[in-house]
LUMTIGU-692594 format. One record per residue (C-alpha): residue in three letters; z, y, x. Coordinates in pm, whole numbers, plus 50000, padded with zeros to 5 digits. Each point is the difference from the previous one (the first is absolute). Example, Ala and Ser with C-alpha at 12.3 -4.5 7.8 and 13.67 -1.06 7.14 Angstrom:
BEGIN
ala507804955051230
ser499345034450137
END
This chain:
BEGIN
unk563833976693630
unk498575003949670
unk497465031450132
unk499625025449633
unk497755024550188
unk498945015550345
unk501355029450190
unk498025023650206
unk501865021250228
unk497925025950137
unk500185012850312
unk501375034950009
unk498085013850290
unk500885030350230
unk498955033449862
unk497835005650242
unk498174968350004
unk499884997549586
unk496365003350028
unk499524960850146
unk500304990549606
unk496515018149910
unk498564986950313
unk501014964849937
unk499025002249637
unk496445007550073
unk497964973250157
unk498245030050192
unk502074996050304
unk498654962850028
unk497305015850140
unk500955027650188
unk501944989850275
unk501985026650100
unk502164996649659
unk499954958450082
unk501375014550299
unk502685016449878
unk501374965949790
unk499634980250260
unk502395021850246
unk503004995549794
unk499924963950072
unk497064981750166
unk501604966649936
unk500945007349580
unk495965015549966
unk498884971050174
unk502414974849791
unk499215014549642
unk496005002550108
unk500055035450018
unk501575007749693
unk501385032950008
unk501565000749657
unk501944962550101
unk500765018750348
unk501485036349873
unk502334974049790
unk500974977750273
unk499805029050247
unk503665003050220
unk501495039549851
unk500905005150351
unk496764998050115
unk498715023749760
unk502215026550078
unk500024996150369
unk495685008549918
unk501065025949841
unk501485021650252
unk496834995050183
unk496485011849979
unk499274965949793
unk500245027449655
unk497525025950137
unk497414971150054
unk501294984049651
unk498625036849847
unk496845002950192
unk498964971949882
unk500935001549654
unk497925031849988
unk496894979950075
unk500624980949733
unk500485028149801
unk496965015450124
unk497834968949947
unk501064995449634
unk499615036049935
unk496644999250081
unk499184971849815
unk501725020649659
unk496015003449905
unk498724967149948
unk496424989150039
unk497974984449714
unk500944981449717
unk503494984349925
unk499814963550081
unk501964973049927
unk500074970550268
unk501004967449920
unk500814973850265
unk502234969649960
unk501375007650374
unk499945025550207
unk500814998050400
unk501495036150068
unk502614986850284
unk502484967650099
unk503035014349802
unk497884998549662
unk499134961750037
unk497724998649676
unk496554996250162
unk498714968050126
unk497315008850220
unk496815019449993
unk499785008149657
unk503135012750017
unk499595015850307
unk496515017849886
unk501985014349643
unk502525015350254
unk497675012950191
unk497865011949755
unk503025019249857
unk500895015950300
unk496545017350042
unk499625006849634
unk503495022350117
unk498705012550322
unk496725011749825
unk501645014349708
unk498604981549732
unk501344997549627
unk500864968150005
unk503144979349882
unk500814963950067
unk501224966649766
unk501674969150162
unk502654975249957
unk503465003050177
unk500714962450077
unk503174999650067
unk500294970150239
unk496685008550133
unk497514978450178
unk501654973750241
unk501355002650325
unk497554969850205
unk502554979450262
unk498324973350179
unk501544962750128
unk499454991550367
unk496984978049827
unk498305035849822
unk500964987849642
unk500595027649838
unk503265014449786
unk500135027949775
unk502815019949973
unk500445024949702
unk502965022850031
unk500635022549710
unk499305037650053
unk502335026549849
unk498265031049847
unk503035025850123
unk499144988550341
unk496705006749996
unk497855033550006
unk499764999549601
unk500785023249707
unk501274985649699
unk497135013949750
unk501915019249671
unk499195011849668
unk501205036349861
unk503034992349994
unk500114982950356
unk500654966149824
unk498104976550180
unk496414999949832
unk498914967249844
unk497184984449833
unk499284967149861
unk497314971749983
unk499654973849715
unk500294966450150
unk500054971649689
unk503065004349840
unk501755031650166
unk499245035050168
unk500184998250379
unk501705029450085
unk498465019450349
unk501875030750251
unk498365011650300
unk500785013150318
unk498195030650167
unk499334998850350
unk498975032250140
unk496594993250260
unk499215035050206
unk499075021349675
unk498794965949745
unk502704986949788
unk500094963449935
unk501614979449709
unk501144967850051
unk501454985349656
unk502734971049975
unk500574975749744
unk503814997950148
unk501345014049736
unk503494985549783
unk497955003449708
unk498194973650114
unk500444961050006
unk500884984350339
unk496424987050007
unk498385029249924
unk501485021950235
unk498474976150246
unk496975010849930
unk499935025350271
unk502204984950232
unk497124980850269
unk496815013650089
unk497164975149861
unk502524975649857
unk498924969449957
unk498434983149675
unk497295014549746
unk502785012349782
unk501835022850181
unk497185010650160
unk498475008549681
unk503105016449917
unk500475021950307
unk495885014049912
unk501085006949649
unk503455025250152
unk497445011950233
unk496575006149826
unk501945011649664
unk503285009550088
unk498125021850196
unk497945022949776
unk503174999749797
unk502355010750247
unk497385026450085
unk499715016249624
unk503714999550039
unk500205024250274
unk497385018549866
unk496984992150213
unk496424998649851
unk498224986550275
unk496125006150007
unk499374970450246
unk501344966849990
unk499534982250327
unk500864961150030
unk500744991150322
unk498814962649944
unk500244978549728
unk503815000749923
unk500045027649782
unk497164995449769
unk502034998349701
unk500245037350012
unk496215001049834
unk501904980949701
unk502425022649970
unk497425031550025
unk497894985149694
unk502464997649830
unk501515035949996
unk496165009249951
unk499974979749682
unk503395016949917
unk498145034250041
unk497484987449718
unk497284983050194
unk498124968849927
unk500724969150285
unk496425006350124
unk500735041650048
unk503384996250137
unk498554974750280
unk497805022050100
unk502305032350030
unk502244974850155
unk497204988750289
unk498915036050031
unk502785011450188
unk500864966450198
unk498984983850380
unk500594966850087
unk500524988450380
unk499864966950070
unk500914982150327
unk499314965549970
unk496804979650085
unk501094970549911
unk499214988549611
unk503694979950009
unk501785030850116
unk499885019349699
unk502674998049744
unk499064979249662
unk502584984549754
unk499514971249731
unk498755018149666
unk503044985549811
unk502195017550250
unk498225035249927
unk499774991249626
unk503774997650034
unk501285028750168
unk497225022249855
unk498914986349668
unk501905027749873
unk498085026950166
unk496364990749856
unk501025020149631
unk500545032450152
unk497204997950215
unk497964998249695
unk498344968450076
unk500454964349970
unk501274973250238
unk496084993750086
unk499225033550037
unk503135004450225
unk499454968550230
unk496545007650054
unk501055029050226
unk501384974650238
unk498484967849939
unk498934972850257
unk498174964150029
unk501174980950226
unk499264965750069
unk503124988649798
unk499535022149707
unk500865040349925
unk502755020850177
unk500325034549959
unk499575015850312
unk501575031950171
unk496875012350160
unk497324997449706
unk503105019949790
unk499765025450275
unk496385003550029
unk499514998349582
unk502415028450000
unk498985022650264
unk496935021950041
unk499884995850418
unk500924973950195
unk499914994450379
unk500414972650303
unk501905015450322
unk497334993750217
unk496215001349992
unk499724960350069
unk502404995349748
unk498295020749692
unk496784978350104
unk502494971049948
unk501455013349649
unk496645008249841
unk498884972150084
unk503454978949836
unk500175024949711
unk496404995849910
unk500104977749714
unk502185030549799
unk496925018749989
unk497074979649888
unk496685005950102
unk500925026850288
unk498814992250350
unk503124991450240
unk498585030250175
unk500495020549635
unk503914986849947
unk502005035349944
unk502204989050278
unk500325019650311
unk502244999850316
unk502445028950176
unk500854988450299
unk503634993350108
unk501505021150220
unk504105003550178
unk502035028550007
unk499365014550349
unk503865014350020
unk501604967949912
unk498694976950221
unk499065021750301
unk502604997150279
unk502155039250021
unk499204993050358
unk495815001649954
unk500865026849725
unk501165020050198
unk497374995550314
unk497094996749773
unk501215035249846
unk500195012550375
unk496604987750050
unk498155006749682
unk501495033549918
unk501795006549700
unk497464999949731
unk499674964950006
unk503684999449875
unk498985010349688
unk496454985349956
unk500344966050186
unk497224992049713
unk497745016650176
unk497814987650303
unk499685031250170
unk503595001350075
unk500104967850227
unk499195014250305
unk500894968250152
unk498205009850365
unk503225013650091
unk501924966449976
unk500284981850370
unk503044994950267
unk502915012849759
unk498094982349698
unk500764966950210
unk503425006650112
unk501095003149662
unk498334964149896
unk501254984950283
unk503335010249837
unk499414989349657
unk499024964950166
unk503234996350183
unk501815011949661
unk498044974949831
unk501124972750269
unk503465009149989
unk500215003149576
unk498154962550014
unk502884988150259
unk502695010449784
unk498864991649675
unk499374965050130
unk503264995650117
unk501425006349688
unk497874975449801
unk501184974650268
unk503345006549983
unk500935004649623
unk497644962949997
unk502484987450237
unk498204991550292
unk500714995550348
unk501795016350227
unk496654992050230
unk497735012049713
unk502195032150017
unk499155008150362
unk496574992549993
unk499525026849770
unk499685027450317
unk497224980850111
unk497965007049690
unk496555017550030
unk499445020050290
unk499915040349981
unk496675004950187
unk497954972849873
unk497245007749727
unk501654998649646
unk498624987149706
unk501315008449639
unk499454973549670
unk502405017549677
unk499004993949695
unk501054978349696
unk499694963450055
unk496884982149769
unk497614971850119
unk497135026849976
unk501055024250254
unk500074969650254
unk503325003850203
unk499014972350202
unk496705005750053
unk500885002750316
unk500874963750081
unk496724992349870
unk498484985650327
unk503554994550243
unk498164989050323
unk498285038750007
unk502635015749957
unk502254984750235
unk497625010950233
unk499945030849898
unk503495002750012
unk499544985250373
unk497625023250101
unk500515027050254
unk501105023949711
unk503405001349812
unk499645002349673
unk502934996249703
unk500514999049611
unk502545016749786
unk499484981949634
unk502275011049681
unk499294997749647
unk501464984849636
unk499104975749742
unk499825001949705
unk502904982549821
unk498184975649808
unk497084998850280
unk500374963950089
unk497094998450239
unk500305035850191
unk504224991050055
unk498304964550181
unk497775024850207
unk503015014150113
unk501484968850084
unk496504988350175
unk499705032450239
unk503614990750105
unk499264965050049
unk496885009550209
unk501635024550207
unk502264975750092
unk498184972050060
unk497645015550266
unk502825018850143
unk499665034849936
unk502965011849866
unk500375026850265
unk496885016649931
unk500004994449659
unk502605010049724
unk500385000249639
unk502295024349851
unk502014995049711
unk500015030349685
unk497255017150033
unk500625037749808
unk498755030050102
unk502325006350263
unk498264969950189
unk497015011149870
unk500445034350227
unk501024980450276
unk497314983750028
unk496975019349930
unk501725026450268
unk500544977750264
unk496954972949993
unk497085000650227
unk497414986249730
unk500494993449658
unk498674965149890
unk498724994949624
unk498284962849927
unk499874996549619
unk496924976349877
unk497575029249891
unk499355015349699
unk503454991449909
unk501685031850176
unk499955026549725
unk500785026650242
unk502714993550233
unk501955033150178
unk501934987450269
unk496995002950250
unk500425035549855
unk503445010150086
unk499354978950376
unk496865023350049
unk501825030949939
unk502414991950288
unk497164989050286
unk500064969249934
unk496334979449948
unk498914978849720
unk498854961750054
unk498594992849612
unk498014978049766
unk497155023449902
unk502185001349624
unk501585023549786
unk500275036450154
unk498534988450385
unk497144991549864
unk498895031249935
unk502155019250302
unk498834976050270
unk497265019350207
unk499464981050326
unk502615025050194
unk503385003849821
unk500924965450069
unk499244961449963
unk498224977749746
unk500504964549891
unk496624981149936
unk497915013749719
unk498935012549652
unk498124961849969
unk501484983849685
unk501064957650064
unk499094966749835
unk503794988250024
unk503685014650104
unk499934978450295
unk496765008250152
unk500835039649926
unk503594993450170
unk498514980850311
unk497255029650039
unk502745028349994
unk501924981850193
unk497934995350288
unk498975036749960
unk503645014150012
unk500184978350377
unk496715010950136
unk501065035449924
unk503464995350121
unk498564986450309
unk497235022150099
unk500575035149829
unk503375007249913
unk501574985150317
unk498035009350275
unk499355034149850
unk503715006749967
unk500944989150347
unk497425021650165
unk502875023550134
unk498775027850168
unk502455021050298
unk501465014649689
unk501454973849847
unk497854994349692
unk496534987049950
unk497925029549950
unk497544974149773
unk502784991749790
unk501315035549969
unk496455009649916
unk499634978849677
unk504075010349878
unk498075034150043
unk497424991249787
unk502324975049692
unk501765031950012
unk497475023249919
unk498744979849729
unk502894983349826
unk502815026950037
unk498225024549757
unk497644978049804
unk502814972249886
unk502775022149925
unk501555002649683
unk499405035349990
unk496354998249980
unk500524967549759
unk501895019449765
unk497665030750054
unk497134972749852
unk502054992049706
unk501105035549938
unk495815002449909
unk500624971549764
unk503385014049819
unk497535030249941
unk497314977149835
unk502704984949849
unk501095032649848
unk496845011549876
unk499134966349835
unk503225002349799
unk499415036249889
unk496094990549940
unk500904971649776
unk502755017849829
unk497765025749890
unk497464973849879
unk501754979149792
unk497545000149737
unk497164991550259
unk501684968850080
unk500864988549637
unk496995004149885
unk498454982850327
unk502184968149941
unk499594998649693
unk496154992750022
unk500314982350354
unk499674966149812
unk496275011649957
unk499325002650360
unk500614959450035
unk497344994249709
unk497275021650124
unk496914981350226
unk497685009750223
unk496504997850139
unk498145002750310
unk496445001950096
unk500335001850403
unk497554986150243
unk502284970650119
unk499384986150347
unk498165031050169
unk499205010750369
unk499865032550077
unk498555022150278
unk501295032149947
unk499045004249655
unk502824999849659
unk499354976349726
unk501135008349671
unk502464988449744
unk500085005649642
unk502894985949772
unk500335001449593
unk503564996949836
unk500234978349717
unk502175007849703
unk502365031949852
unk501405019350265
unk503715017949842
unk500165035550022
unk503224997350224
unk498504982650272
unk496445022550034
unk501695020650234
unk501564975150264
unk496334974649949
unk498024994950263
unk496674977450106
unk500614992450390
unk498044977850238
unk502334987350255
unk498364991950363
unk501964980150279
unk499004996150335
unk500034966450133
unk502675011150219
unk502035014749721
unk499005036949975
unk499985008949568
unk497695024049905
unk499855013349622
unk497445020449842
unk500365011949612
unk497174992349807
unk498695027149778
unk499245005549633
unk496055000549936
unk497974993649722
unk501224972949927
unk503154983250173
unk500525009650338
unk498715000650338
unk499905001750354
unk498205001250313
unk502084985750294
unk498835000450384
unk502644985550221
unk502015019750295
unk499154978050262
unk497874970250077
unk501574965749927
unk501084976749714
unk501415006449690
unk500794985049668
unk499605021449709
unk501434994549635
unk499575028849712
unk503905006549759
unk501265016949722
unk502835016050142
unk502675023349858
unk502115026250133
unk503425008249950
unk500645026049824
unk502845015650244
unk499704982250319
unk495935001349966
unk499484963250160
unk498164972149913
unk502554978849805
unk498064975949761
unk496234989450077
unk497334973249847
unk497984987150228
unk495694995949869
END
């Protein structure tokens, strides 16, 4: 058939039961789950088929079934809880703080909206959800990819397959987004030669509403509609393309709706182009390039999530002179002037990086973890000359996981018995864990998600084995997989050489006889590749291999697909939670998050966010903070670490059973991870941190709105600052005992007007063990000076700078060293 167009027949649902549409049309009920409830009754095999989809499952839905509900009492619980959602988005009509605009180039909100790839995703999901449940003013900007990120199947060998199926928007929980005139609204992109044109979809989160534009549009050629068809497509191109719908599409489809946002907030480095775009309706205003950045900066935060210098975005400068050559003129600037925002030297020459755009164009910035800002100031460095790493305008907000998505309805439910009620609405807050209270029925209920676990792990194998046509043998041996008592270990997480997959194998003989040893002990492993990710699809291929070739495929299993429906799974039903990626390369990490929440214990590298929640008591360390001469002697060192705590804590400890079933050593330290990861890595109290920022934010747009002259005037004579010197008359190598010395320093040449104001003399201390100190110097007589007497006893180098304050954000930003 030659197909002209697409039908939707919607479902024409029982009068009493028409209020399922809202429900499913709200991603709300994904984490409540009395309304997941409700889908899933009408057919437990369709909600488990369409991955919980209730839009896909009202279509597919049998009428007969629906009415035979609805001469039940199915409608009077449809109602009660449609008026908690109503409730819960009524008293969110008052939002908190500034309006916000958050830009991610995926978000993870659930399995039936497959455009997230993993914990990015995952974290803008979740950091939408409790922008919703704590009311804030915030909207959010995506990309609806229409064939979304890849299904992973796996060969009986563990090479891996991608699968892309394409996803249909009437299917899904999304409102086509309309003008006026409830045309569908549009807005367009130069690309060389044409106008891209851009729609979005809305999809509704709790109270936030989140855009998701399209480029699949008939206006459009073939190859352009592509654009947004795959999640991080491959090639520098389209990639470059898909940043360009995102970052300025964005603020464009935004102005189109009507929204002024206050706060920008780039979710990584995707959408950076969106500072671009922001100068240039600045210049459009009337400003010069060098005002319009800085009202641009004012009111913009940068997160980044990536350690690694390779794993930020940077395209070839002829690709960027290309595709946005033609935005330099109305930025009032030239292509110099432009580039320089995002400029790079690499080894091989100059790319135009992502992450320097982001930084050049925003006023904060921050890591997601407090290892991980040490790690960014000290990458980022070289964009600020002179600073101390220590002085970088880089900070960190912690990641956190939305406690009602990932916590099992069963512990919901007995933790709300147990805690009381408050700590249903503050699970931020530490007070509300009273986690005393948790004991026999605590354990019952994990013992359960275990067996679940077992029996999901069973059944999912079986599958894989039979659609890969294996034997009928194969096929029975399946029952014996994993046992439902034994201790279970969890590894999920996206497959890369640096997070060490099969660190485990590391030293075979010990763990054989570990896995020998009195105490049973197994390992569920799942996680993708990333398409072009040569070397982490081989580790996949190597952990099958190994598990194989020592025998172990009954206490050891890799699972194909990996989404957040294994994800659950998973973190529910594990004992411990096992993280081994080569440290500092772990921005953050959440899984060990979402496992926590549910009783289960971490076994980490000291990196990203359990280096800073690991207290001796909530659960397990790998090795230490020490840093390594060479991969292989840090791998061999971990390794041997992960089996001597395998062997003679986690084990014995966990097998200590007690008459009541349960070892009361073990259920003292789920007690204690508990207590100190449910409240303190939540999203809520992530979001409540940024929330503070968005304020900042705020007040550093209005502030440098309402000094526009300040800052004209400031860089206009901010070429003076480079040409002025300065002198020092210190004492140089001095002891002390107890006594200050004294400093006096004399500037040499014309200070500007503009820049008395934000000057100052400073003489910069640091410990020997990295402690900065920094004392202003005074005017005197002539020049300046100070007397200085350090804090404490110990060494310190000392150095005397001009430095100069910005005139809105009031940090250091330019200094010259004596």
């Amino acid at each position: 058939m030659k197909t002209l167009g697409h039908i939707t027949a919607m479902p024409q649902l029982p009068e009493p039961l028409r209020g399922l549409r809202e429900l499913a049309y709200n991603l709300w009920w994904s984490w409540h789950p009395e309304a997941g409830e409700l889908f899933q009754e009408i057919d437990p095999a369709l909600w488990k088929r369409f991955r919980s989809n209730p839009v896909k499952l009202l279509l597919e839905a049998d009428p007969a079934r629906l009415e035979g509900l609805a001469a039940t009492s199915y409608p009077a619980r449809v109602q009660a809880v449609l008026k908690v959602l109503w409730d819960y988005l009524k008293a969110r009509e008052a939002k908190r703080g500034p309006l916000v605009a958050y830009f991610s180039a995926e978000y993870g909100f659930h399995s039936a909206l497959p455009i997230y790839a993993g914990g990015l995703g995952v974290l803008a999901g979740d950091h939408v959800k409790a922008a919703s449940d704590l009311g804030l003013n915030l909207v959010g900007v995506g990309i609806f990819y229409h064939e979304g990120y890849f299904h992973q199947r796996l060969s009986p060998e563990g090479a891996q397959v991608e699968v892309y199926e394409v996803l249909r928007p009437e299917e899904l929980p999304l409102f086509p987004v309309r003008d006026g005139e409830g045309r569908p609204l549009k807005v367009a992109v130069e690309f060389p030669g044409r106008l891209v044109w851009l729609s979005a979809y809305r999809v509704q989160v709790g109270a936030v509403p989140v855009y998701l534009l399209t480029a699949d549009l008939p206006e459009n050629a073939p190859e352009d509609r592509a654009i947004t068809a795959r999640l991080y497509a491959p090639g520098p191109e389209v990639r470059l393309q898909q940043e360009m719908v995102l970052g300025i599409g964005g603020v464009r489809l935004l102005r189109a709706l009507g929204l002024f946002p206050e706060v920008f907030h780039m979710n990584e480095g995707h959408s950076a182009f969106l500072g671009l775009e922001r100068v240039r309706e600045m210049v459009a205003e009337g400003h010069s390039f060098p005002v319009a950045l800085e009202l641009a900066r004012a009111g913009a935060l940068f997160t980044t999530h990536t350690p690694v210098p390779a794993g930020h975005d940077a395209f070839p400068l002829e690709l960027i002179d290309r595709y946005l050559g033609g935005l330099w003129a109305g930025m009032g600037t030239d292509r110099e002037g432009a580039l320089g925002l995002g400029l790079e030297e690499k080894p091989w020459g100059r790319v135009f990086s992502m992450s320097h755009l982001a930084l050049s164009t925003s006023a904060q910035a921050n890591g997601v973890s407090r290892l991980h800002g040490e790690v960014s100031r000290a990458m980022f460095q070289h964009l600020w000359p002179g600073l101390l790493p220590e002085e970088v305008p880089i900070g960190h907000v912690t990641n956190g996981v939305h406690t009602w998505t990932f916590l099992h309805p069963r512990l919901r439910r007995h933790y709300a018995e147990v805690f009381g009620p408050e700590w249903l609405h503050r699970p931020e807050d530490p007070a509300t864990w009273r986690v005393e209270g948790l004991g026999e029925e605590f354990w019952r209920i994990h013992k359960e998600l275990r067996a679940e676990l077992v029996r999901e792990v069973r059944q999912r194998v079986y599958e894989q084995r039979r659609r890969n046509g294996e034997s009928p043998r194969r096929l029975r041996e399946v029952e014996r997989l994993l046992d439902p008592e034994a201790l279970t270990i969890g590894f999920a997480r996206r497959f890369a050489t640096y997070k060490r997959a099969v660190l485990l194998f590391k030293d075979p003989e010990r763990l054989l006889k570990i896995l020998r040893g009195p105490y049973p002990i197994q390992w569920v492993f799942a996680g993708k590749a990333h398409p072009k990710d040569e070397p982490g699809k081989a580790y996949l291929q190597e952990l099958v291999a190994r598990i194989r070739e020592y025998g172990l495929e009954d206490r050891m299993v890799l699972l194909e697909d990996y989404d957040l429906d294994l994800a659950r799974i998973l973190v529910q039903g594990s004992d411990v939670w096992l993280n081994t990626p080569r440290r500092p390369m772990e921005a953050s990490g959440t899984s060990g998050m979402k496992a926590a929440l549910n009783g289960v214990l971490n076994l980490s590298i000291l990196d990203g966010w359990w280096a800073e929640a690991y207290n001796g008591k909530n659960g397990f360390a790998i090795g230490d903070e020490r840093a390594y001469e060479s991969e292989e002697a840090q791998d061999m060192a971990d390794a041997q670490a992960l089996y001597d705590v395998l062997e003679f804590e986690v084990l014995p400890l966990f097998y200590a059973k007690g008459p009541e079933g349960y070892s009361s050593g073990w259920l003292s330290m789920v007690h204690e991870s508990l207590r100190t990861v449910g409240p303190r890595y939540s999203a809520a109290h992530m979001v409540g941190e940024y929330l503070a920022l968005y304020a900042q934010g705020a007040e550093m747009a209005r502030m440098a709105r309402s000094q526009v002259g300040v800052l004209s005037a400031f860089h206009q004579a901010l070429p003076a600052f480079f040409a002025l010197g300065l002198r020092v008359e210190g004492p140089g190598y001095v002891t002390l005992n107890g006594e200050p010395f004294r400093v006096r320093a004399f500037l040499e040449g014309e200070v500007p007007e503009a820049l008395w104001p934000f000057l100052e003399v400073q003489l910069v201390a640091q410990r020997s063990t990295g402690e900065v100190e920094v004392v202003s110097l005074l005017p005197a007589k002539e020049g300046y000076e100070a007397t200085y007497r350090p804090s404490r006893p110990g060494s310190y180098a000392y150095g005397v700078r001009l430095a100069l304050r910005h005139p809105v954000t009031g940090r250091v930003g330019w200094v010259r060293w004596a």
